[in-house]
Each structure stands twice: as C-alpha cells, then as structure tokens.
C-alpha positions as CSV (number, residue, x, y, z in Angstrom):
1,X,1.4,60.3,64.4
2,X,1.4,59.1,68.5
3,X,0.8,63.1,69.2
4,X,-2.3,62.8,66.6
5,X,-3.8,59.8,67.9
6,X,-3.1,60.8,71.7
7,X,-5.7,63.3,70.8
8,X,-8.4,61.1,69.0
9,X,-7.7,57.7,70.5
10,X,-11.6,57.1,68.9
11,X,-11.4,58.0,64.9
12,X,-14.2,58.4,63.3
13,X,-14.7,56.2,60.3
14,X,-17.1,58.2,58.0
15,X,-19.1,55.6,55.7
16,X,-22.1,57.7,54.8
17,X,-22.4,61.5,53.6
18,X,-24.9,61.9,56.4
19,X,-22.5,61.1,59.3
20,X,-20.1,64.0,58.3
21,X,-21.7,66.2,61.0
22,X,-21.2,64.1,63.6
23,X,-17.8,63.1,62.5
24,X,-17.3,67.4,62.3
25,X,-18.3,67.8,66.2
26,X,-16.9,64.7,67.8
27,X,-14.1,65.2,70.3
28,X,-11.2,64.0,68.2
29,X,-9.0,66.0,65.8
30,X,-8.8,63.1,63.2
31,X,-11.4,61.4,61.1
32,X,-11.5,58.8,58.6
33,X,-13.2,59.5,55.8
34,X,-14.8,55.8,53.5
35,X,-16.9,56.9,51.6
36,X,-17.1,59.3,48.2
37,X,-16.1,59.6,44.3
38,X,-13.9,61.5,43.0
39,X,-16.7,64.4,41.9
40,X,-17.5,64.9,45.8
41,X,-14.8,64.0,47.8
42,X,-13.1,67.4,48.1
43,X,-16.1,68.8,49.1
44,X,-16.0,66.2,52.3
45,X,-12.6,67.1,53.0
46,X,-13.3,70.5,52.8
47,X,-16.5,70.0,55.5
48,X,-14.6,68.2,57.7
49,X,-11.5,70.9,57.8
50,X,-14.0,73.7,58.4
51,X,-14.3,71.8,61.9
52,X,-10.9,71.9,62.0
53,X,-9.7,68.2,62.0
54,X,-7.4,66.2,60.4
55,X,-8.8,63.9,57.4
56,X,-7.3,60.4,56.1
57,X,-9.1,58.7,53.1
58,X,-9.2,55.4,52.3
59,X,-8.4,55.6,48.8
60,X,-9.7,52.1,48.4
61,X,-13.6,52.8,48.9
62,X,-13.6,56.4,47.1
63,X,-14.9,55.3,43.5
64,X,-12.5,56.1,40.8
65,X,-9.3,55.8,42.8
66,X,-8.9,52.3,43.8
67,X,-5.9,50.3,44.1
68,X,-4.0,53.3,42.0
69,X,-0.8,55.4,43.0
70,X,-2.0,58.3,41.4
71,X,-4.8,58.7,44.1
72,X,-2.2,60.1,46.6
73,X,-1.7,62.9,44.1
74,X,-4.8,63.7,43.3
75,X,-6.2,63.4,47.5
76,X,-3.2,65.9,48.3
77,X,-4.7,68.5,45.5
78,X,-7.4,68.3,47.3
79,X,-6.2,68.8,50.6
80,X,-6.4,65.9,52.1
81,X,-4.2,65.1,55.1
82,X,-3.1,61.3,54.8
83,X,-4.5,58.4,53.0
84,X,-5.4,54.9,54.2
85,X,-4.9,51.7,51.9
86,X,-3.9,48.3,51.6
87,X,-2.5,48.8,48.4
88,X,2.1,49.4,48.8
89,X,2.3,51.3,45.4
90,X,-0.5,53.8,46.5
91,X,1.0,54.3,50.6
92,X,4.5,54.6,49.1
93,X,3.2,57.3,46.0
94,X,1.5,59.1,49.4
95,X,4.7,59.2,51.5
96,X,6.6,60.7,48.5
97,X,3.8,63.8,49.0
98,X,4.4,63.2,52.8
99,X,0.7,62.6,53.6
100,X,-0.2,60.7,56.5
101,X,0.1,57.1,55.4
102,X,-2.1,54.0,57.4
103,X,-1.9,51.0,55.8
104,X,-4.7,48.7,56.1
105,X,-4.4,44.8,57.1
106,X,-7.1,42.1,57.2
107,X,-6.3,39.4,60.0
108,X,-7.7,36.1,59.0
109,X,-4.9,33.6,60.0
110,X,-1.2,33.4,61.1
111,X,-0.6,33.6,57.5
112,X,-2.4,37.0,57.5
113,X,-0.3,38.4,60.0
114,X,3.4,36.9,59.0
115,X,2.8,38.5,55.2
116,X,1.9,42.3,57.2
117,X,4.9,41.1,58.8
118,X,7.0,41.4,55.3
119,X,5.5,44.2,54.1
120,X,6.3,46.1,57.1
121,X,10.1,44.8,56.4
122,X,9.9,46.5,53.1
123,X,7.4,49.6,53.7
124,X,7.3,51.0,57.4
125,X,3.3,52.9,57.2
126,X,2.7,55.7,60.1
127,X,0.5,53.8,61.5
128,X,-1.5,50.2,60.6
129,X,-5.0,49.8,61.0
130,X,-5.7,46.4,61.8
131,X,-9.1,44.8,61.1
132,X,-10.9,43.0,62.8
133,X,-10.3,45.2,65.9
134,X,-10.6,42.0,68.8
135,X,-7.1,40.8,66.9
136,X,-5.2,43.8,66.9
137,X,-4.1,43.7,70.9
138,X,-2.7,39.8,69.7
139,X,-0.9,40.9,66.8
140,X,0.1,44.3,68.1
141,X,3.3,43.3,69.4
142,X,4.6,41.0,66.2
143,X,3.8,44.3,64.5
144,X,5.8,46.3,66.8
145,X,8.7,43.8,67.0
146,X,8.5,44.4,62.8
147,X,8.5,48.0,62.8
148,X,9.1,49.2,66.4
149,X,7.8,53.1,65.2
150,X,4.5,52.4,64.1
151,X,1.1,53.4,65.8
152,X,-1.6,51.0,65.7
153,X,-5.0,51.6,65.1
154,X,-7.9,49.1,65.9
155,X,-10.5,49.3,63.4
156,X,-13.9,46.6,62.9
157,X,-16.3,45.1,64.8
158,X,-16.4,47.8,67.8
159,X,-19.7,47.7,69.2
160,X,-19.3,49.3,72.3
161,X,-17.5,52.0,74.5
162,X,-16.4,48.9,77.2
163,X,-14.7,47.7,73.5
164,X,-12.9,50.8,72.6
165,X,-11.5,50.7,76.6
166,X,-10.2,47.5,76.3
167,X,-8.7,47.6,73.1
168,X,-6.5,51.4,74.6
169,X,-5.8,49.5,78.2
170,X,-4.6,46.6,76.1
171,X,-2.0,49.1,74.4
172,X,-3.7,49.6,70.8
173,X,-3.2,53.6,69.8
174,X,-6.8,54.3,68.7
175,X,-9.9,52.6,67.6
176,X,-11.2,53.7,64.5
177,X,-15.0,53.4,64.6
178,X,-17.7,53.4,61.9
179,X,-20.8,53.9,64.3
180,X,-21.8,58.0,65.4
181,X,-22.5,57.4,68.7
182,X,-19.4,55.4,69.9
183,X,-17.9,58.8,68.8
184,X,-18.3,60.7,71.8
185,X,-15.1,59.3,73.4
C-alpha cells in the first residue's frame, strides 16, 4: 500500500461522472472513485483502468451497495481494485477477496478517534482515510501506535496545494482530494 501511495501522494476523489477525465490523466496511479450505481459503476472502473490506474470505491456512496458485505463481491466482479468504507462487515468481506481495503473515519471528538482506536484493535484496514484532513497529522500517530502498519490517507476540506504540502511534510501518506485542479500534484 506505502509503494501505491508513494506514487499518488494526491488521490483523486472522483464525485461526478464528469471529472473521470481528469481523474484518467492526473499524475497519480490511484484514484478514488464516489460516485455511481450499481448499472454504471463498471463502466467507471473500466474508464479509469484504460488510463491505467488503480481504482478504490467507496462502497458507501455507490447507490445500491451501501453499508452491505456483499458489495466487495460484487466491486471485485467488476474489477475493481480495493474498496473504501466505514462499514467493518463490508472492509472485512473485501479483504477475504484481497482488495485494497481503506476504511473511512469521521474525527469529530476524542471520542471519535479512541472508538477508530478499537476498531483498529479488532480490524487492521490498509490504509485509513481520515476526514477532516486538518485532523489527520494530530491523530496520525494514536492511529499508528494502534496499528503500526497502516498508511494514512488525509481526505476533506483540502483547498489548496500549500494544504496537500503540509499535510505530507507533517507525515500523512496521501491526501485524497475531491477538487480537479488540486490534481496536478
């Protein structure tokens, strides 16, 4: 996972159909894909493999697969490299068909962080995205003191290149980004 993100320390985070282009000729080899159903998500997979990078969907925001395990097998029928959720049952059902697995976390409080905290005791991820992305360089090293293997990924409220800088001198893996033209990193 370190190797993949070495090589795409900016992912980008496809929210709209339209952006696939410039997701398929940004620098990176990995993009995440948030957007879809379950008629035309192959078909965005496929696009983004022709330009031969890596794709992770979140299987929370492609309609018809939230929160259930069987989206990991139907996102490996279709090719799909690795999956991103906040839902256990649906990472663990995607490490059993040895996708890519990135669980998602949502910092609010201390509270926030000490239950990622137990779920990393019980399910160690790839990698964990954590939102919003100014928090993860604070909770980056309770995560790694919890699961000393895992890559972390920086993901919400980027809104500049200067961000994306910090948050990699600051040790964070990659940034995962939801706005085209911070993808040119």
């Amino acid at each position: 996972m370190f190797e993949l993100l070495r090589a795409s320390r900016v992912i980008p985070a496809v929210r709209r159909e339209d952006d696939i282009q410039a997701a398929c000729a940004s620098p990176g080899t990995l993009v995440y894909v948030l957007t879809g159903t379950v008629v035309t998500i192959g078909g965005i997979v496929e696009r983004i493999h022709g330009a031969g990078k890596t794709t992770c969907v979140n299987a929370d925001l492609v309609a018809g697969l939230a929160g259930h395990p069987a989206a990991a097998a139907f996102l490996d029928s279709i090719g799909a490299d690795g999956i991103i959720s906040t839902n256990n049952a649906v990472l663990q059902a995607a490490r059993q068909k040895r996708l890519i697995v990135i669980q998602r976390t949502f910092l609010l409080d201390s509270l926030s962080v000490a239950n990622t905290c137990r779920s990393l005791a019980r399910f160690v991820p790839d990698a964990l995205e954590v939102l919003p992305a100014p928090v993860a360089p604070r909770a980056a090293p309770t995560f790694r003191a919890a699961a000393p293997e895992i890559a972390i990924i920086a993901g919400g409220l980027v809104a500049s290149l200067a961000e994306i800088d910090e948050l990699t001198r600051a040790g964070i893996d990659a940034v995962s980004v939801g706005t085209p033209s911070l993808w040119i990193v």
